[in-house]
C-alpha positions in Angstrom: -49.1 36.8 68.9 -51.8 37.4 66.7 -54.9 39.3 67.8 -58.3 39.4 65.3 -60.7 42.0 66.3 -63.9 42.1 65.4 -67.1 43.8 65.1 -65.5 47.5 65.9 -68.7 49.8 65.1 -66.1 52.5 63.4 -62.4 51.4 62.9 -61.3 54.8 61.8 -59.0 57.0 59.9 -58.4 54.1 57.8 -56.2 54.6 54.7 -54.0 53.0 52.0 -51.9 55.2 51.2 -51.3 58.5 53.1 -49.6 61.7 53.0 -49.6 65.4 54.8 -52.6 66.3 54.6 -53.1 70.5 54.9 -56.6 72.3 54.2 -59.6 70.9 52.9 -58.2 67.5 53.3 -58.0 67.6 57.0 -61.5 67.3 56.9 -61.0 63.4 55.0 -61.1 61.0 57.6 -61.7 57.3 56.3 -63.7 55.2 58.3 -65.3 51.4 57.6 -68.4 50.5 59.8 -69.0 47.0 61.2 -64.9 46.5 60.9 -62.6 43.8 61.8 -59.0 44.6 61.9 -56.1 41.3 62.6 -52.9 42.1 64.4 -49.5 40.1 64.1 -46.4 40.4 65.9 -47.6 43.9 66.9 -48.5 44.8 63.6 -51.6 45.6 61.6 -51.9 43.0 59.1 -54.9 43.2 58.1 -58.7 44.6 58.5 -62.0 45.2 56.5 -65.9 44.9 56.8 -67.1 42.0 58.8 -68.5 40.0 56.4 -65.4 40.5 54.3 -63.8 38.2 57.5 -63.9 35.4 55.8 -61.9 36.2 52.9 -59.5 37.7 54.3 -59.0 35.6 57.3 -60.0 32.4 56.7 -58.4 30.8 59.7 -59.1 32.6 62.8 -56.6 33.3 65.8 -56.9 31.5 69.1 -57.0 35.2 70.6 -60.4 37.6 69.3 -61.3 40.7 71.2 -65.2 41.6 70.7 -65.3 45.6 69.8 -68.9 45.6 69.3 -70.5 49.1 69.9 -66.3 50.6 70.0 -64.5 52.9 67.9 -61.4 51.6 67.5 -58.3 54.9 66.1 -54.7 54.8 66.1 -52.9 56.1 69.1 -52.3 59.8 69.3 -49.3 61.1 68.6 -47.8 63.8 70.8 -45.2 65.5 69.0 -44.4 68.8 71.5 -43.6 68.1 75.6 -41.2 69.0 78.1 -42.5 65.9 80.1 -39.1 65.1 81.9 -38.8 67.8 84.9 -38.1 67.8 88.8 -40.8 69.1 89.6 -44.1 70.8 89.4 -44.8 74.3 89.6 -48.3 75.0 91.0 -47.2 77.7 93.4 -47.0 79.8 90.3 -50.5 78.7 89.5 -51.5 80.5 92.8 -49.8 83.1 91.7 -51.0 84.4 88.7 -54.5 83.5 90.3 -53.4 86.6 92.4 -52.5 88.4 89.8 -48.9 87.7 88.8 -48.0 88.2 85.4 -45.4 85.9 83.6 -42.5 88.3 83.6 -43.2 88.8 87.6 -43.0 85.5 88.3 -39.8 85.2 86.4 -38.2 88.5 88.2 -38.9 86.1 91.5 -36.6 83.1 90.4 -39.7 81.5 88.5 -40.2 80.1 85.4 -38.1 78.1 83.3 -35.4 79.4 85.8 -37.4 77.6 88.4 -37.5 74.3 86.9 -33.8 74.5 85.9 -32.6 74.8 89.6 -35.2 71.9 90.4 -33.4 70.1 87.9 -30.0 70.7 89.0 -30.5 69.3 92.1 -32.4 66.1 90.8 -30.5 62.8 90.1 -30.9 60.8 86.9 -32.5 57.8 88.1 -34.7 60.5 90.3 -36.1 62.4 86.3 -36.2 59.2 84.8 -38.5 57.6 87.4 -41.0 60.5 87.1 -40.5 60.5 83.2 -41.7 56.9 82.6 -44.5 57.5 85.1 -45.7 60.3 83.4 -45.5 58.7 79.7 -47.0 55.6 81.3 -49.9 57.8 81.9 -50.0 59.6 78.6 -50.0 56.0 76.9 -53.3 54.9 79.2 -54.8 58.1 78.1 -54.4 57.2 74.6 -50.7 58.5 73.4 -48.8 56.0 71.0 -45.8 58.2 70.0 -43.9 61.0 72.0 -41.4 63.9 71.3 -39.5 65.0 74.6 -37.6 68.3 74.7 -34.7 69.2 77.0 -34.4 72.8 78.0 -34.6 72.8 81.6 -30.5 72.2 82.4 -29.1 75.1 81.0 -25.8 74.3 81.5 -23.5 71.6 79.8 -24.0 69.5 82.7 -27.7 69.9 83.1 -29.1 69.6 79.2 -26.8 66.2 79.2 -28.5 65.4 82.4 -31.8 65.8 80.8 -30.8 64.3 77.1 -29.2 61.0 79.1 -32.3 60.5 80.9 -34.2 61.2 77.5 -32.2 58.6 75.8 -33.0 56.1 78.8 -36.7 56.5 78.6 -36.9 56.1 74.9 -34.4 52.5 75.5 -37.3 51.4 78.4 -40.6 52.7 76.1 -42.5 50.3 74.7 -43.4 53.3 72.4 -41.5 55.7 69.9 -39.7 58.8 71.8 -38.3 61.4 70.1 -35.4 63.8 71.3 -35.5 67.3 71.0 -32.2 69.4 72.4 -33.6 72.9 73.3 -30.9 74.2 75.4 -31.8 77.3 74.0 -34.5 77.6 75.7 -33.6 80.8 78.1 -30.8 82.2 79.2 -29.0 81.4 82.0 -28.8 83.8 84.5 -25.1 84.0 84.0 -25.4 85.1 80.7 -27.8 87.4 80.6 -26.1 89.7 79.1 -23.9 88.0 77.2 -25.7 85.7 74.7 -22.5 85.2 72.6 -20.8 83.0 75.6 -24.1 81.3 75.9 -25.1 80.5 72.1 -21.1 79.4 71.9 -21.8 76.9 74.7 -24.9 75.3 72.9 -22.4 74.9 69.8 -19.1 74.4 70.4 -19.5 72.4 73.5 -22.7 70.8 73.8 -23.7 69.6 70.2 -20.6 67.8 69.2 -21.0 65.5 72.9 -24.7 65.1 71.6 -23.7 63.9 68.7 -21.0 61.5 70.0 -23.4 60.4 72.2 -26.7 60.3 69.8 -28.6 62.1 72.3 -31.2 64.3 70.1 -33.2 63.6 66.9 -34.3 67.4 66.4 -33.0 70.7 67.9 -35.4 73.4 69.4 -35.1 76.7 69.6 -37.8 79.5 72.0 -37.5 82.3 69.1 -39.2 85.3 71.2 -38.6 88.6 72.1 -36.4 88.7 75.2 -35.2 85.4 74.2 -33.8 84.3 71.3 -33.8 86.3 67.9 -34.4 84.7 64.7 -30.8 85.6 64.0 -29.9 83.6 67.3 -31.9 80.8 66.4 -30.5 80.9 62.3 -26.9 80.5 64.2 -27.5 77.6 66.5 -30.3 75.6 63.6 -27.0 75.6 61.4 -24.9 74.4 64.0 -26.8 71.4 64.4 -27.7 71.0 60.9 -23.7 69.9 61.0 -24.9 67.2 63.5 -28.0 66.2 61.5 -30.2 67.4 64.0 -33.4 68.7 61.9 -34.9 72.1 63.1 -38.6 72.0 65.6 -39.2 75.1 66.6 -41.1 77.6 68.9 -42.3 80.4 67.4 -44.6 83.2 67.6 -45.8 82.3 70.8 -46.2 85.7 72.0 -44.7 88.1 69.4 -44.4 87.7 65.6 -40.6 88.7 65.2 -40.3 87.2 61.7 -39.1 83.6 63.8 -41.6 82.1 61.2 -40.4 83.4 58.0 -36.9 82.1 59.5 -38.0 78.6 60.7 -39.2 77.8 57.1 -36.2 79.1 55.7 -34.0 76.8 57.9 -36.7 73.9 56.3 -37.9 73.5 59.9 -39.9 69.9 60.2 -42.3 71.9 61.9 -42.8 75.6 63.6 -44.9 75.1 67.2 -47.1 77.4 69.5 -48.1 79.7 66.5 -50.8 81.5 69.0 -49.7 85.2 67.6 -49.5 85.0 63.8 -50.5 88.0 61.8 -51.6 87.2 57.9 -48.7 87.6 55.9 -47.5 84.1 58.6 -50.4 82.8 57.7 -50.0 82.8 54.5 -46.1 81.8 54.4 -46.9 78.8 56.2 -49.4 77.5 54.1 -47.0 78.3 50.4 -44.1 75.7 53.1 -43.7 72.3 53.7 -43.3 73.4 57.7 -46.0 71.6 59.8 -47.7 74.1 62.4 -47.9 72.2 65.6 -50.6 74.0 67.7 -50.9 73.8 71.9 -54.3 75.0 72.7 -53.9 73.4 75.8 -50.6 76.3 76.7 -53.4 79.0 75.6 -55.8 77.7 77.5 -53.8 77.6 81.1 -51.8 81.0 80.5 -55.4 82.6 79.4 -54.1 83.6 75.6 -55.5 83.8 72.5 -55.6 80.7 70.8 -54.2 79.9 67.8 -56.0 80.6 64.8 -56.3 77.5 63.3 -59.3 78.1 61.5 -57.6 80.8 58.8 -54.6 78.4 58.5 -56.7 75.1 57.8 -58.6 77.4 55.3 -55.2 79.1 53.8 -53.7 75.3 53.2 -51.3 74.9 55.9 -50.2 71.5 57.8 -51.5 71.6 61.3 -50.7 69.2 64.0 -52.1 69.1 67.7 -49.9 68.3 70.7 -49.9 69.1 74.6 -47.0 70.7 75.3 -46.6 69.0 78.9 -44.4 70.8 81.1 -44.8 72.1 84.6 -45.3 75.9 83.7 -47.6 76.4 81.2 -49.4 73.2 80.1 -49.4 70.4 83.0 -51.7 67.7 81.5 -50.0 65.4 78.9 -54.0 64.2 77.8 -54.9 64.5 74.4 -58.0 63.9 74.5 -58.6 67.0 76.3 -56.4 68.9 73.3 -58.9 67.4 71.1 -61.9 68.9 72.7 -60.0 72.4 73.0 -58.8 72.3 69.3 -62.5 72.1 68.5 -64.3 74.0 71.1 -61.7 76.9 70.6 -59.9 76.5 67.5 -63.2 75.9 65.7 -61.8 72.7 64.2 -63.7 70.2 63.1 -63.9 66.4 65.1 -62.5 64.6 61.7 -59.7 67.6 61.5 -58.3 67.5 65.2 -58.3 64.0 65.1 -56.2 64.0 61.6 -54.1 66.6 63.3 -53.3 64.4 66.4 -52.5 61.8 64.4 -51.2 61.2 60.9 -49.9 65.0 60.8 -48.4 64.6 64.3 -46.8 61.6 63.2 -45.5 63.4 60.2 -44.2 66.3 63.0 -42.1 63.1 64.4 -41.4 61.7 61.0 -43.4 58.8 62.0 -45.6 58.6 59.7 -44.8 55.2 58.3 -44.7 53.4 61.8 -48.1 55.5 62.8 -50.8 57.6 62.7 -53.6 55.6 60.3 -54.7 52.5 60.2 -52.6 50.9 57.6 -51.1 47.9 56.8 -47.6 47.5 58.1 -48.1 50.1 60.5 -47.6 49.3 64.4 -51.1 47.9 66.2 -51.0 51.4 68.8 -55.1 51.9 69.0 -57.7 53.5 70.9 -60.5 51.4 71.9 -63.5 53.9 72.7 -66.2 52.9 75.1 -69.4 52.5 73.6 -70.6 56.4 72.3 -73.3 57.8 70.1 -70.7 59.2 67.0 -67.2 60.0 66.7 -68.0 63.5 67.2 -69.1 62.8 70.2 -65.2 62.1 71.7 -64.2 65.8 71.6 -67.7 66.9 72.2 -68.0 65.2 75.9 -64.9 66.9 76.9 -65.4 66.1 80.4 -65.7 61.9 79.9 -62.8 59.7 80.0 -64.5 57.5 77.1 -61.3 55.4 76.5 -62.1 52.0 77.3 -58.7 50.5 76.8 -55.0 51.4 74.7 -53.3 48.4 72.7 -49.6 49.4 72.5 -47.5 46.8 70.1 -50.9 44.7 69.5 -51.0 43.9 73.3 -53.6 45.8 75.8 -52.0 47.7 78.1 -53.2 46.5 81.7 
């Protein structure tokens, strides 16, 4: 089908020819007032300044959509969650309204612990069910590309469980889903103290039936202290390096524990969280090719510090933005809400969270050729803004749904 729109007041982030952008560039974001854009077969074919139409398009479609008074951007691209789980966990919410700190919860069977035994008992067609719902929600709330991390089976049986169901969703979405295996995401209660049995699980068990099975894109490690140690994490990247799988990683979420300095070394596609990072990591992520994925959202609902996004735009690093959806410490898969946080507390500026929750996200899902601009060639996944004063004014009126509609393949989603 082919789709012309016309009249979009800003079609934005509009752009020829793209790459990573990291420091001052962030702040580029291309726009063309009074736009038209023409969509075939799902695709963007063309688009330009209205009274370029006729050029361009000399023989209109059947099918126009009227954007007068709309901003019309390419879908976000959400490139951290945890968004297949059993279920939620807002009895710990109560909690640490009470007082309960993170490690007290844990020492009561909470935590990731919790949503691993959730999971266990949880069938397939049960996580896939609640998976699709929730990423049929994300993609109404403007999402156009996902990244979806096991880490809540932590056994052989349950991180399949999870990667199957993974695998299912991304067969059913009408949108790209990425596969992250982060089975080392805790440990197991079993092996507590004995991180050798565990790590030797993850490798000489799990990742060669991943790979038979082509169940992950990526492999995840939660590089923290009283988790897993750089040196852990160094072991279990190169085991899947053997598979393919390229290295996204959380890292100095909590504690700087050189994770960082090691992520880059392993030529990690990106390094995520990044809410404790002292100069010198500052600094060595801006001299990498490592994306920092930021989740302000996570900071916000665990009442951290936030990431200090500011020193890393100025230093020349690669940011991205993503929600980190999961039941524990970031329930909301809405970007649009990460975008108002990245600016209200990150001190970003509108035009640099919106280049960070797109074409650098999509680069943090090696996407960036199927999304994350408005380019030709690239899929038709937009937003369609209601009618609003400025584009600043979308992270500024953080409250508003002001998404009037979400076109997923060049057709509106209903």
């Amino acid at each position: 089908m082919t789709t012309l729109i016309t009249h979009i007041q800003q079609l934005v982030a509009v752009r020829d020819s793209y790459h990573l952008l990291r420091g001052n560039e962030l702040q580029s974001l291309p726009v063309l007032e009074d736009a038209f854009l023409l969509v075939e077969d799902g695709i963007i074919a063309q688009y330009g300044k209205m009274y370029e139409l006729e050029l361009k398009v000399p023989v209109l479609p059947a099918h126009i959509i009227d954007a007068t008074g709309q901003f019309v951007l390419p879908t976000w691209c959400d490139s951290h969650t945890h968004l297949v789980f059993a279920q939620s966990r807002e009895g710990e919410f109560i909690d640490k309204i009470k007082g309960l700190s993170y490690a007290d919860i844990a020492a009561r069977g909470g935590g990731i612990l919790n949503s691993a035994e959730k999971l266990a008992a949880a069938t397939e067609e049960e996580l896939f069910q609640s998976g699709m719902t929730r990423l049929q929600e994300m993609m109404r709330l403007g999402t156009g590309a996902v990244e979806i991390k096991s880490g809540y089976g932590l056994s052989l049986e349950g991180e399949l469980k999870m990667l199957r169901v993974i695998k299912k969703i991304k067969a059913a979405a009408p949108i790209p889903v990425k596969a992250s295996f982060l089975g080392a995401h805790t440990y197991p209660a079993a092996y507590k103290e004995n991180h050798a049995a565990y790590i030797s699980l993850l490798v000489n068990e799990l990742l060669p039936i991943i790979a038979k099975e082509q169940l992950a894109d990526y492999i995840d490690v939660f590089c923290e202290s009283g988790f897993f140690s750089p040196a852990e994490m160094e072991t279990i990247c190169l085991a899947a390096g053997q598979y393919g799988l390229l290295p996204k990683l959380h890292v100095n979420q909590l504690n700087s524990i050189g994770g960082l300095q090691k992520a880059i070394q392993l030529n990690a596609l990106s390094v995520d969280h990044l809410e404790t990072m002292k100069p010198v990591d500052i600094q060595d992520l801006a001299a990498s090719n490592t994306i920092g994925t930021l989740l302000p959202t996570a900071a916000f609902f665990l009442r951290m510090n936030y990431q200090p996004a500011r020193q890393m735009i100025d230093a020349g690093a690669a940011i991205a933005l993503a929600t980190d959806y999961n039941p524990g410490s970031s329930p909301s898969g809405n970007m649009n809400f990460v975008l108002s946080l990245s600016c209200i507390q990150l001190k970003m500026l509108p035009e640099e969270a919106i280049n960070a929750a797109t074409i650098n996200a999509a680069y943090a899902m090696e996407l960036q050729d199927e999304l994350g601009s408005i380019s030709i060639g690239k899929k038709a996944n937009l937003i369609f803004t209601k009618p609003m004063p400025s584009l600043a004014y979308l992270p500024y009126a953080f409250g508003a749904n002001l998404i009037d509609k979400v076109m997923i393949n060049g057709i509106i989603l209903a």
